[in-house]
Structure formats: C-alpha cells, structure tokens
Residue, then its C-alpha position, 0 to 999 in steps of 0.5 A: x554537854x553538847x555545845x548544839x544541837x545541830x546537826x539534824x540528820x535525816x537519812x531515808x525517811x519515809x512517812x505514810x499514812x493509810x497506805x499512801x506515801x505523804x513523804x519519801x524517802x528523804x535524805x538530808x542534813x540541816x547543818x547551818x544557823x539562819x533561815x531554811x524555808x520549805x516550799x512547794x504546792x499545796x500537798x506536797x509535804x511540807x507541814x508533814x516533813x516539818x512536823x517530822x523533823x520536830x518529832x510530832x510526825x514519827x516516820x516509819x522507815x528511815x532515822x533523825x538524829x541531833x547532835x545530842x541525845x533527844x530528849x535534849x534536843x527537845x529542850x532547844x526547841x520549839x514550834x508554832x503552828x499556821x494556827x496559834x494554839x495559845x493558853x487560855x490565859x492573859x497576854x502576859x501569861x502565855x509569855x510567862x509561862x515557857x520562861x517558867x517552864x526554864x526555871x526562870x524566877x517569875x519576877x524576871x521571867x515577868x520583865x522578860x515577857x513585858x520586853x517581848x510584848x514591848x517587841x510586838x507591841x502588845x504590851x497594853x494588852x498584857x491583861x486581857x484574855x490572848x483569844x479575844x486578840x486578832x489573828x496577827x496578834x495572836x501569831x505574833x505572841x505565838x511566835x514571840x512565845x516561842x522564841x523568848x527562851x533562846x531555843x535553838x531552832x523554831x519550826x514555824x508553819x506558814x506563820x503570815x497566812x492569811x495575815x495583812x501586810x502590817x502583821x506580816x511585816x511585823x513578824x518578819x522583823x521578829x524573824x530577823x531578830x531571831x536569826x541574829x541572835x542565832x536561833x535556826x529558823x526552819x519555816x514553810x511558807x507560800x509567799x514565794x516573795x517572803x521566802x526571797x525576804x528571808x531564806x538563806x537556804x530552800x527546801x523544794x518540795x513535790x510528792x512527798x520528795x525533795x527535789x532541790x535543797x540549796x542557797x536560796x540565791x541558786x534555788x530562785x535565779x538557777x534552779x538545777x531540777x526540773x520540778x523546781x523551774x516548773x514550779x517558779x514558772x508557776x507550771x506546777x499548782x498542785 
C-alpha cells in the first residue's frame, strides 16, 4: 500500500460543456502537503477545476492520476461544498456518521464527534437537528465533518462565503489545525485577504487556464504573467 496519495497529476485536461470549453487544457502537478488556494474572477473555473480534481467533474480529454489506484485515493478524500449539504440528522449524527463509514466503533466514533464539536463549539447543540443551525455553523460542522476521519486531502469550495467575520475566523482556525496534522488543503476562495492568510502556494485562474501557479509569497509580491498582475490591480473583473 502506498504510503500517499499525493502526487496528483493532471496533464492536458480539457472540460467542456455544451460546446464551450469551462476548462483547458491544464497541466499541472500538486505535490506538496499545506494549503493550495484556487483564485480567479468569477467564471473562470475555479468550482470546475476543483470538482475535477476530486473526480465530481470528469474531463473529456486529458488524464488525473494519484499515486495510487483511484478508488483508494478516493478513501483519503473528501469535499465540502460553498453550500453545506448535510444530513438530516442531529449535530452529533452528521459527525458520527463518516467515522462509522471508517469502521470506527460507534462508541468511540461518539467521543471523537463530541471533540470535534467541542472544536467548533457546537457541543451544546449535539441534539438538535443540523438544518435548523446558522449558515456559519453549518459549514463549520460541514468542515469539521470533513476532516475528522484524517483524510489526506479535502477540497473546499469557497467555504467563509458570505459568512461574518467570527465564523470565518473560526474556520480559519480549523484550517490551520488541519494543516498541522497534515491533511492537504485544496480551496478556492475570493477573499484575496483569507488567501494571504492561508496559501502556501496559489493556483490563478482565468478562462478556463492556469495562468500562474507558485508560492503564494511570489504570486501576490512579484506575479510573472500578465493576466495575474491585472487581476491583483483589480483590472480583471470578469
């Protein structure tokens, strides 16, 4: 078995959806652990490009390869959505059930849950319905949903949208946590001030291309392309 699922390698992938191209072709490798962050302007193909590299978004040209068979890269995976899609179960319940799908005990898969809701603090609500929580809350228990079974590598889409600035804070922190222990973070975002905050590296994204992918500290103080220093200008809207 093999020790990670990293590298990914994608090599001229192309997506297209009634006949227009959402993205490619787009060749690049994501080898490091830390924090990737996908940014862009509205429709460039972020979501898309996401969705692709965790398998929901096939392309039609072009190969993704772990370092490992994909159905277990699958395993070590998982993806929260800009919009929490969540169980409709109690707090506790949604925690519960990805450790169980593990072949956690469900007595210990129930400490771990009470942790992590300990983590966000969401502990007092462990009993009530997870759709009656605030839109902070549910993305938190989203998120910490997520990574409670180690994966190696979540994809999160625009997860602090529209969020307030305690919420975001908070699940900042939880991202910062994760990355300590090593889970690889792949995340678009708008927040050009939250990408500073977290990115180790940055994927820039325009029509459907990758027009820089580099340390974050080089992609926002010396940008190399064009599209890239109009788009930190804030010349590029759209």
């Amino acid at each position: 078995m093999v020790e990670t699922i990293l590298p990914l390698k994608v090599e001229n992938a192309h997506i297209s959806k009634r006949g227009k191209t959402i993205i490619g072709p787009v060749t690049f490798d994501i080898t490091k652990q830390g924090f990737t962050t996908i940014i862009g302007p509205n429709g460039s193909g972020k979501t898309t490009l996401l969705k692709m590299m965790h398998g929901l978004e096939r392309p039609k040209e072009g190969t993704l390869n772990w370092n490992c068979d994909l159905e277990l890269a699958r395993l070590h995976q998982a993806y929260v959505f800009q919009t929490p899609i969540l169980l409709r179960r109690s707090v506790i319940e949604n925690m519960i059930y990805p450790l169980r799908l593990k072949g956690m005990k469900h007595q210990q898969a129930f400490a771990k849950a009470k942790e992590w809701l300990e983590q966000i603090n969401l502990l007092e609500a462990s009993d009530l319905s997870a759709k009656i929580l605030s839109g902070g809350e549910k993305q938190k228990l989203a998120i910490a949903r997520a990574l409670a079974p180690n994966p190696e590598v979540v994809f999160l889409d625009e997860p602090t949208t529209n969020l307030d600035g305690t919420s975001t804070r908070e699940i900042e922190t939880l991202l910062k946590k994760a990355i300590q222990t090593k889970t690889k973070i792949i995340m678009t975002t708008h927040d050009m001030g939250q990408a500073k905050r977290l990115s180790d590296e940055v994927m820039f994204v325009y029509r459907g291309k990758i027009h820089e992918f580099s340390a974050a500290s080089s992609f926002f103080n010396k940008p190399d392309s064009v599209e890239a220093k109009a788009f930190l200008k804030g010349d590029i809207l759209e």
